[in-house]
N, C-alpha and C positions, 0 to 999 in steps of 0.2 A: 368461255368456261368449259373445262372436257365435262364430259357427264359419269358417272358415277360409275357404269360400267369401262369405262374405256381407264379408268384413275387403276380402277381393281388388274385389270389387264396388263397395265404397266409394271404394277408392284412384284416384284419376282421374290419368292419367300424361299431362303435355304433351310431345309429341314434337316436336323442332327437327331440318328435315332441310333439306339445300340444294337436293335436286331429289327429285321422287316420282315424277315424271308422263313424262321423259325416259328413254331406253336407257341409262345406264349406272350405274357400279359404285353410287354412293349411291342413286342410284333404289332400285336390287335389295336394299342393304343394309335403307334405311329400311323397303320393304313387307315384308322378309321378318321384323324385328323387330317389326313393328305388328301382323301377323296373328299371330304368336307369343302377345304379351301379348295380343289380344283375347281369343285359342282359351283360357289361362288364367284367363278370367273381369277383365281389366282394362276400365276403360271408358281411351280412348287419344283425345285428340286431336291432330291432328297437323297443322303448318305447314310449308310446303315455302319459306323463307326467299327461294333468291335465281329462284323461280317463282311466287310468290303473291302478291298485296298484301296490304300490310299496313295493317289500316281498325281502326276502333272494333269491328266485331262481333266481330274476330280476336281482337285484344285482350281484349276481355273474355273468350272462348272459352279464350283460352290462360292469364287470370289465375285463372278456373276450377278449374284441376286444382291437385294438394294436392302435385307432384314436376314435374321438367324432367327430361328426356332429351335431350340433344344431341350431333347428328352432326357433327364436322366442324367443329375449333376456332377456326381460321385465316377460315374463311369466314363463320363465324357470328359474329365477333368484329369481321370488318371490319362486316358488317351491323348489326349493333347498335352498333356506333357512326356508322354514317349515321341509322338510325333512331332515334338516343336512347333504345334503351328497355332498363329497369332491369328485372331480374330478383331477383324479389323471392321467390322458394322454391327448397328445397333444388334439387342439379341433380349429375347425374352427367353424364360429356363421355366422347364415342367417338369414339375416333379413328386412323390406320393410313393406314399408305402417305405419301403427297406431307407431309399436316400432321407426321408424327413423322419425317420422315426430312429435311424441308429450310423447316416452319417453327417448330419448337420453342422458339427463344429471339426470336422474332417479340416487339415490347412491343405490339403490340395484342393479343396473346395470354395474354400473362401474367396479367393482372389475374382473365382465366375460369376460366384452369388453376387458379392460389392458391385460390380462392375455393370449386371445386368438392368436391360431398361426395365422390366417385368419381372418378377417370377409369378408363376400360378401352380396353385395346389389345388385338392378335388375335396379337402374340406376345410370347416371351416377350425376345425382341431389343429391340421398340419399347418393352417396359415401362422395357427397361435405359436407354434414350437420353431417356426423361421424368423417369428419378429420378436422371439423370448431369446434366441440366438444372436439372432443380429436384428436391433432394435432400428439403425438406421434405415434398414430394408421398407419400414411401418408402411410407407405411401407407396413402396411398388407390390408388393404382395394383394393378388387378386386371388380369389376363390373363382374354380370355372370347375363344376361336378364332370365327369364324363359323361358319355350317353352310351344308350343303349342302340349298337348300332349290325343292324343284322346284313348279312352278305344279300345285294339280292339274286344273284343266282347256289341256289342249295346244292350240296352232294349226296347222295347215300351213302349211311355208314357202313363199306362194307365190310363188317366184323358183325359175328355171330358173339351177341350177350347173354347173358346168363337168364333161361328165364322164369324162376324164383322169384315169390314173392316173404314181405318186402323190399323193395328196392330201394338200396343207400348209395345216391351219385357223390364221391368229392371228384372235385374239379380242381385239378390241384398239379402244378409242376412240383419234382421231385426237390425240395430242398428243405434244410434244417429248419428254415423261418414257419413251413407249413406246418410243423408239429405232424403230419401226417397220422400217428401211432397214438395222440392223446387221447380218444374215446377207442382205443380196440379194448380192453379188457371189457367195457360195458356191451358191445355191439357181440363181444362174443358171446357175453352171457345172457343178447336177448336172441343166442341162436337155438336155447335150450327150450323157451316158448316158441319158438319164430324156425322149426329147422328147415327152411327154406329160403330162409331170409338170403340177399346175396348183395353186397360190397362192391363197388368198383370204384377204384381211382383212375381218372385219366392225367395225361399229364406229361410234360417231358421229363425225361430224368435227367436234369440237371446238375446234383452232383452227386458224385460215384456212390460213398461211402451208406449215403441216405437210399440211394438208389439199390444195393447190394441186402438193404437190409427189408424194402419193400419186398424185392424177389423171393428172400429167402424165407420171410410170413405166407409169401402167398405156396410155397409148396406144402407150410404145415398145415392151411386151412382153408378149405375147401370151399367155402364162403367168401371167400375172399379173390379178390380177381384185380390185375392192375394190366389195364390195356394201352400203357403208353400215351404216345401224340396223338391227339385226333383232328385231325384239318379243320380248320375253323369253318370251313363250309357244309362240317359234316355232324357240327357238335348239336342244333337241332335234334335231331335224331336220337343221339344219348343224353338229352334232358327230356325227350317222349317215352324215353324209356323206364327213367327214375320215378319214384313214389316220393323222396325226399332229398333234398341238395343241402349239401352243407357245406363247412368253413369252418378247421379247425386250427388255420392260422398265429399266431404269437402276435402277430403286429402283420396289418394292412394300410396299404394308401386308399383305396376301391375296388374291391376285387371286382372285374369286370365279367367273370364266373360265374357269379350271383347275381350281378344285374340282366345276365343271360337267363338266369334258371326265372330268378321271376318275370321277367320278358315275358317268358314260355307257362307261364302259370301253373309252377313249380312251388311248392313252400318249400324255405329255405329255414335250416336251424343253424345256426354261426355264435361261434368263441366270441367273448367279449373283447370288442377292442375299438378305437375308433373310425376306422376304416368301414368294420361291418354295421356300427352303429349309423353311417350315417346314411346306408339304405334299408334298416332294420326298424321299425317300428314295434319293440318288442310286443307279442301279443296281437297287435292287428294286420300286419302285413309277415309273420314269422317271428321265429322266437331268438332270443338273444341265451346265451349260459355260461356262465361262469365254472363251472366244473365238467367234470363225466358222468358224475348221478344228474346232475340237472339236465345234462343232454339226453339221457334215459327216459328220462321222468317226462319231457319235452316231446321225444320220442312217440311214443306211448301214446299221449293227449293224442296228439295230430293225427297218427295212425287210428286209433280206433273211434274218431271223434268224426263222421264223415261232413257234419254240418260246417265243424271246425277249419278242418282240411279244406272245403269251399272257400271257404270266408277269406282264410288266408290266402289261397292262392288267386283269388278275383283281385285281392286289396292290394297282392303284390304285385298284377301285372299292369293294375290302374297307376301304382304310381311310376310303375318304369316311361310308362305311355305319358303320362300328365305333366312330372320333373325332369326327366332325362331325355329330352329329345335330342337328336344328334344336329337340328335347326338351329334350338338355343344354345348349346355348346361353341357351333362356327358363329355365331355372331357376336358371342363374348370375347370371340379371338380377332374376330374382325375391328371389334373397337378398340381390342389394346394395339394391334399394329397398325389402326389409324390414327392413336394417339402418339406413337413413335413417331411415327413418319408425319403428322401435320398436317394431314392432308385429306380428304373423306373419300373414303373408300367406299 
């Protein structure tokens, strides 16, 4: 009988991701699943879809492995059918946020979804809206949370930030779905008690039009500051910097933003939705709001409340530590591609 390490060593996983090499959320999701399965003994190849080309050496690289893994079904879905090309081994599909909340009954998607041996989502909200979609999905739909997974070697951020108290982090790539501008009329009007208060958004700018319109806020207010991409081995540093992290998103899968800032023992205030809800314990690990007075009002409490401000930020980094480890995430992935393949990994 092989032994348990020599089974894993055989199993070659093709990883389908839409960006690796880019600052945002898929970049971070993809690398931190790929170093997962190596560190468990996988051999992993991996294509970054809509940043790589895709040639003959690819091709055969990725018809190589013995399983698919795919990020991102909506994206990978239009791509393969620009590029033609058939998938011809088992394949599990990941997916959360934009794909499970606004393209689910997409028909360029469907054909992936049916066909998949897995999907997995990061709660148990988005499992609900795949198997309300497509009911026959019911027995392959797994919930696997993300984790919290930090680089271990750091960079310096080297960017001079604003240093003004209080300090409001969003963590936020530049697009329509972040709402980005839903609490500025409040945050401006706590700059009348607060004139020192200082703003920053990090983030890639993503698309133009949202992106033109961040710029042209930050020339009229002074408080205000948008410092672009920040290396994911350098955002440490811009959550040491913040007082408060927030999330004022429309619709999330997990923002993996916030499971950084509470990582970092950060309190975080976050839009209601179920993405945020399901690392938000309103009240004892950070607050949850439904408006811009309540993000205010929210505001306020934590800021001036220092016992408060403790509590939350100790409760938030317990449960990044205690639910989200980046262990129990590769082992939940380890059992569903031992249950494709029939074989123990």
């Amino acid at each position: 009988m092989r032994n348990i390490s020599q089974t894993i060593n055989e199993t070659k996983i093709g990883f389908w991701t839409p960006y690796l090499h880019s600052q945002r959320g898929n970049s971070i999701t993809a690398r931190r699943i790929v170093e997962g399965l190596r560190k468990l003994g996988f051999t992993v190849e991996v294509f970054a879809y809509d940043e790589e080309e895709w040639d003959r050496a690819v091709q055969e690289k990725m018809e190589s492995c013995d399983l698919f893994h795919i990020l991102h079904f909506n994206r990978f879905s239009k791509w393969r059918e620009q590029q033609k090309v058939c998938i011809e081994r088992p394949y599990i599909v990941t997916s959360g946020g934009t794909d499970v909340n606004e393209k689910m009954d997409h028909p360029i998607s469907k054909d992936l979804l049916l066909n998949a041996s897995f999907i997995t989502v990061f709660t148990a909200g988005a499992a609900e809206k795949v198997i309300e979609t497509y009911p026959e999905l019911r027995d392959r739909v797994e919930v696997v949370p993300q984790s919290v997974w930090v680089p271990e070697r750091k960079e310096a951020l080297y960017l001079e930030l604003p240093d003004g108290r209080p300090r409001i982090l969003l963590p936020s790539g530049i697009r329509k779905v972040k709402d980005v501008f839903y609490v500025m009329d409040v945050v401006e009007s706590l700059t009348n008690d607060y004139p020192d208060l200082e703003f920053v958004i990090a983030g890639e700018p993503l698309e133009q039009k949202e992106t033109e319109q961040v710029r042209n806020f930050e020339k009229k207010h002074p408080w205000f500051t948008y410092i672009g991409s920040v290396p994911f081995a350098s955002m440490a540093d811009l959550y040491e910097w913040a007082d408060v992290v927030i999330n004022t998103s429309i619709s999330e899968g997990q923002p993996i933003a916030l499971m950084e800032a509470l990582y970092h023992g950060k309190p975080v205030i976050a839009r209601k939705n179920a993405g945020n809800e399901s690392l938000i314990d309103h009240g004892n690990n950070g607050f949850i709001f439904e408006n811009p007075t309540q993000f205010k009002r929210q505001f306020l409490q934590m800021i001036n409340d220092g016992n408060l401000y403790e509590q939350l930020s100790k409760k938030g980094r317990e449960r990044m530590l205690n639910e989200f480890s980046h262990e129990k995430e590769m082992q939940q992935y380890q059992a569903i591609y031992q249950s494709i393949r029939g074989v123990q990994l």
